[in-house]
C-alpha positions in Angstrom: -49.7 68.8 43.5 -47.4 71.3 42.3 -44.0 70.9 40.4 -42.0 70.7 43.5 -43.9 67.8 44.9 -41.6 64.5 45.2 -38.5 66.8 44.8 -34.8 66.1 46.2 -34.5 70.2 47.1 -31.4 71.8 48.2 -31.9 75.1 49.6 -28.0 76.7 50.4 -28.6 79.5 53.4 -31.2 77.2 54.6 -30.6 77.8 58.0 -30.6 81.2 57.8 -33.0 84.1 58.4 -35.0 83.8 54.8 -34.0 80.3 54.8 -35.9 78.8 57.3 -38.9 80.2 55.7 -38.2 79.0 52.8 -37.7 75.3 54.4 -41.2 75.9 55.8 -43.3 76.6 52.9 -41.7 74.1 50.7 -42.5 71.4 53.2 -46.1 72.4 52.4 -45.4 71.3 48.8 -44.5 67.5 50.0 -40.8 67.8 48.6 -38.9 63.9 48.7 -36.5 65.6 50.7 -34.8 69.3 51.9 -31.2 69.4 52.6 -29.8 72.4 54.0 -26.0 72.5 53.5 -24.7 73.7 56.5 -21.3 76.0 56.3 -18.8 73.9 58.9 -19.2 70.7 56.2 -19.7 72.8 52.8 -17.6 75.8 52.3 -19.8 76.5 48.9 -16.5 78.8 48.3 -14.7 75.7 47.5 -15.2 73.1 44.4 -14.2 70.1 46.9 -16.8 71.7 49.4 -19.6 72.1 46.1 -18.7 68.4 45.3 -19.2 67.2 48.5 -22.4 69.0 48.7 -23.9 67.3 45.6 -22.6 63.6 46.3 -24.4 63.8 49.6 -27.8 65.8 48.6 -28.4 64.7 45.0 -30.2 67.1 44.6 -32.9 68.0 41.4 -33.6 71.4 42.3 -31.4 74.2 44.2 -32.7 77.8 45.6 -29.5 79.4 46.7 -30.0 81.3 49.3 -26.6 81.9 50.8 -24.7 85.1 50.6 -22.2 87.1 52.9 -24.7 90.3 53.9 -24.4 93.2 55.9 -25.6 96.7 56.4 -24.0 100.0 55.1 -21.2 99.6 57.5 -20.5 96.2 56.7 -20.4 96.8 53.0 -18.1 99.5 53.4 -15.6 97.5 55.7 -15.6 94.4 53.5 -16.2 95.4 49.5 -13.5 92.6 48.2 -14.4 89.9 50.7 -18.3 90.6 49.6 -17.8 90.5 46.3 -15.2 87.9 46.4 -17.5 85.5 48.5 -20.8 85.8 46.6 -19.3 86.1 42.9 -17.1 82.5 43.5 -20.0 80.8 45.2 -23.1 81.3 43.4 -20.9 81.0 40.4 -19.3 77.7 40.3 -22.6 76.0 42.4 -24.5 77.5 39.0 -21.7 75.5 37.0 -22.0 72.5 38.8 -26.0 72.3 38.5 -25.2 72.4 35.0 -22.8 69.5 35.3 -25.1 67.6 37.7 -27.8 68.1 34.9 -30.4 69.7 38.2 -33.7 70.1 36.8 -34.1 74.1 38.1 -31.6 76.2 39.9 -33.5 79.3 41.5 -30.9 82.0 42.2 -32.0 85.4 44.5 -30.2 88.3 43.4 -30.6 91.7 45.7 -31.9 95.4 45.2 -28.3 97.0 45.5 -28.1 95.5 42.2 -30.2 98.4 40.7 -28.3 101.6 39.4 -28.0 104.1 42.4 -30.3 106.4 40.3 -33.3 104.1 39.3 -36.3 105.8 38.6 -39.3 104.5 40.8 -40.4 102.2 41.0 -37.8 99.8 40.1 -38.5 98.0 36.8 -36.3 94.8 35.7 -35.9 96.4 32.8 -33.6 99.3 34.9 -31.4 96.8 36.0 -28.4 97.6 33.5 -29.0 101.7 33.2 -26.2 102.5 35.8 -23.7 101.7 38.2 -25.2 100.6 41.6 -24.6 102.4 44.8 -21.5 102.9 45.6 -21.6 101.4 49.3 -22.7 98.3 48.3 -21.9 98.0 44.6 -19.5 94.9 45.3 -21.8 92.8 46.7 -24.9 94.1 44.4 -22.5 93.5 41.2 -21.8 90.2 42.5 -25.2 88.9 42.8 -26.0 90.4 39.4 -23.5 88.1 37.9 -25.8 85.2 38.8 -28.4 86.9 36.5 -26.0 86.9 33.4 -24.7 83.1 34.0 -28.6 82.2 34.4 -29.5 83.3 31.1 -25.8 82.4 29.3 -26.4 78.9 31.0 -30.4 79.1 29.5 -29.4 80.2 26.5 -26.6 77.7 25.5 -27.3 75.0 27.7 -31.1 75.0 28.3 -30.4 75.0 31.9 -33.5 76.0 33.9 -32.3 78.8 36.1 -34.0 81.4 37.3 -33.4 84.8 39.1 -35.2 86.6 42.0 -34.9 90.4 43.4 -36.2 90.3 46.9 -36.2 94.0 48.3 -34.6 94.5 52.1 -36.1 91.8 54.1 -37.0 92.2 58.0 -39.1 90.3 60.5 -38.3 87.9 63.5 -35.4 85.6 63.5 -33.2 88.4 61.7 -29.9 89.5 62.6 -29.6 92.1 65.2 -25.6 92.6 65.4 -25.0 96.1 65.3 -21.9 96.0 63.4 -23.6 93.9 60.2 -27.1 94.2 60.9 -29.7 95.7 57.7 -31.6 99.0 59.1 -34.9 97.5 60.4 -33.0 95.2 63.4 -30.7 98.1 63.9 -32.8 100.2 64.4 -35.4 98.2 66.5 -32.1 96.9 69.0 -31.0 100.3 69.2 -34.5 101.8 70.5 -35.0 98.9 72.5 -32.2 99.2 74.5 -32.4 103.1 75.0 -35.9 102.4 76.3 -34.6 99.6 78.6 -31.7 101.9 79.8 -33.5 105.4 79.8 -31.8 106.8 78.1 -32.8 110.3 76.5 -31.6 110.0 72.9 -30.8 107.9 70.3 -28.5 108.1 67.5 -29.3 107.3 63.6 -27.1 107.3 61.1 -27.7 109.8 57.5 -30.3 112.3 57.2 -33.3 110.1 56.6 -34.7 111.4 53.6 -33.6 108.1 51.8 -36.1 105.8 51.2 -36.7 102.5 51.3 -39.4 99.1 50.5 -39.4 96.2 53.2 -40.8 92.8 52.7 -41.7 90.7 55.7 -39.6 87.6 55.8 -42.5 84.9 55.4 -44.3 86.8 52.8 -40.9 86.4 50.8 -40.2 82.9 51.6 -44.3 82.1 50.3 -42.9 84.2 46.9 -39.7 82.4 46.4 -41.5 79.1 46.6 -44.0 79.9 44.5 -41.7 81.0 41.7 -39.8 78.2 42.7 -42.8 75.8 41.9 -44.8 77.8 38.6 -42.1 79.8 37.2 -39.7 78.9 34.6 -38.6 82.3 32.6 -35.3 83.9 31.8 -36.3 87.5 32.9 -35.2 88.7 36.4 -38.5 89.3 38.7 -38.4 91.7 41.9 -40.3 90.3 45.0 -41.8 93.4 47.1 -44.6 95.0 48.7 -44.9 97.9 46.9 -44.8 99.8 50.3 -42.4 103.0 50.3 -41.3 104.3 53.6 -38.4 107.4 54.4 -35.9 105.9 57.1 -36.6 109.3 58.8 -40.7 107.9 59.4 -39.2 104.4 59.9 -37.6 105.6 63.2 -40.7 107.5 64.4 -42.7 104.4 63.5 -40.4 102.3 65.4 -40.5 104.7 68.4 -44.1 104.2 68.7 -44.3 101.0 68.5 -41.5 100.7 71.4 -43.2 103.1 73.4 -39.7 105.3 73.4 -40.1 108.7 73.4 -36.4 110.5 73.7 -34.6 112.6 71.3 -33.0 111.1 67.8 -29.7 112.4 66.7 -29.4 112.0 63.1 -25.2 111.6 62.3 -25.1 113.4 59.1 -21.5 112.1 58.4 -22.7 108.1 58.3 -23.7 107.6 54.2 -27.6 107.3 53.3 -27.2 104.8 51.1 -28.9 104.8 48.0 -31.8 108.0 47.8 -34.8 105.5 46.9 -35.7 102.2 46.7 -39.0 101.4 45.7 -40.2 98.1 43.4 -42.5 98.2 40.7 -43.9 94.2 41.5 -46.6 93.4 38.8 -44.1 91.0 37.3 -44.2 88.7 40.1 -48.3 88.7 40.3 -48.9 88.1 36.6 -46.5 85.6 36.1 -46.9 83.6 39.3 -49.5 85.3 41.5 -47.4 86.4 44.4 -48.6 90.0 46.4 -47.2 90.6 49.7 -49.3 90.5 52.8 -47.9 91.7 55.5 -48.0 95.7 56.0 -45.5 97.2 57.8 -47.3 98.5 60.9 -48.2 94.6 61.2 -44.7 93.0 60.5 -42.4 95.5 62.5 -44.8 94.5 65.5 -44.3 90.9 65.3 -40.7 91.9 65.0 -40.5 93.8 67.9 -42.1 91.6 70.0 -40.0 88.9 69.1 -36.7 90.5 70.1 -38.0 91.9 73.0 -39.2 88.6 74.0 -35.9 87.0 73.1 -34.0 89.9 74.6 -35.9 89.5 77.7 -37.3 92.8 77.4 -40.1 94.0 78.5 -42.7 93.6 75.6 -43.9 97.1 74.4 -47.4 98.2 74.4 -47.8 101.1 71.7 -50.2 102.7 70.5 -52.3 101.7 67.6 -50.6 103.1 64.2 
């Protein structure tokens, strides 16, 4: 049995998108418990809210996976809110682990972190060579914040904390709301629905030459639980797939696989966000064997087909990629 077996877990954002994946694989590790503090009884903003949360889990280890998210847009729209929100939260709940004396906090930072000019693929060891991209640098500066209070908290207090870099996350059960959705939903909602209405074009926003990694949602819920249960280090580890994709072959991936075949009107005014993203992920399989295995082709299928399907949409038969 692994470390996490017999465990009082807390997992914050457990109801979420990554969350409920996370609930799933740690139930395979036979946990005493997992409590998922749910937002209309914890407002994890607030000390009363992070003492109630406590009193009523007890918990011995925490992943924290809530965090105010959003796409470009969204980021743009709501800098001080974003940075407000995540910075006060995952601050004062890693205070109060300390307090509560939890045996392992595990904290998952985010790739906007990076500088906007990171040479790729993105080492841990790039993390503090620049300024982050300037649409999201709130919110990516908050999350980093965790990483500092981890090892401050290690280093003086022996706390156990640990910090993980997922790269943009996709698959079913993600959020497909236009106005705070991440690219991969976006995108797949937008081309959905012009395929549904017939309509002859679609537009994207940038010129997409940027680039970007995706990992499928379950492949890293199986890598957060694993460093959950086997890793116990100071340094910052990314969790990726290693893939590299242009959003510009994104889109005609996703057209494929939709079956949509009308025009694409790339809006050159909307940002492109930072120009690469691209993980180097050795870290994560030496020091706890994790390796994504979902490939794209396979994990924006599954995707597609599960918002179609919950759309009531007709399912799309594509090609073979």
């Amino acid at each position: 049995m692994g470390t996490l077996s017999g465990k009082r877990i807390a997992v914050t954002g457990g109801a979420g998108f990554l969350g409920r994946e996370v609930c799933r694989e740690l139930e395979a590790m036979s946990p005493a418990t997992i409590f998922v503090p749910r937002s209309a009884h914890y407002d994890l903003r607030e000390s009363a809210g992070i003492e109630a949360f406590f009193s009523d889990a007890k918990p011995e280890i925490i992943i924290h996976l809530a965090a105010v998210v959003g796409g470009i847009g969204a980021n743009q729209e709501n800098p001080g809110k974003y940075f407000y929100d995540n910075a006060i939260m995952g601050i004062q709940l890693i205070e109060f682990a300390r307090r509560h004396h939890i045996q392992k906090f595990i904290s998952t930072g985010t790739i906007c972190a990076y500088p906007k000019f990171t040479p790729i693929p993105f080492r841990e060891d790039d993390l503090w060579d620049g300024y982050p991209e300037e649409t999201n640098a709130p919110y990516g500066l908050a999350k980093k914040m965790l990483l500092v209070q981890s090892q401050a908290y290690r280093q003086q207090y022996g706390f156990n904390a640990i910090t993980l870099f997922p790269v943009n996350l996709y698959g079913p059960g993600d959020n497909f709301d236009l106005n705070s959705s991440h690219v991969i939903p976006a995108l797949i909602r937008k081309i959905l629905e012009a395929k549904e209405l017939n309509s002859p074009c679609v537009e994207v926003w940038g010129t997409g030459t940027a680039s970007r990694e995706f990992l499928f949602v379950r492949d890293a819920a199986r890598g957060i639980v694993m460093a959950a249960d086997k890793y116990d280090k100071p340094s910052p580890v990314n969790l990726g797939s290693g893939e590299e994709i242009t959003i510009r072959n994104l889109v005609a991936k996703i057209c494929k696989l939709c079956c949509y075949r009308g025009e694409l009107r790339w809006d050159v005014t909307k940002p492109d966000g930072q120009p690469r993203r691209c993980l180097e992920v050795s870290r994560a399989h030496d020091e706890f064997a994790f390796s994504a295995k979902t490939r794209i082709h396979d994990g924006l299928l599954e995707t597609i087909e599960w918002y179609a399907q919950n759309r009531g949409f007709k399912v799309p038969t594509a090609d073979v990629i």
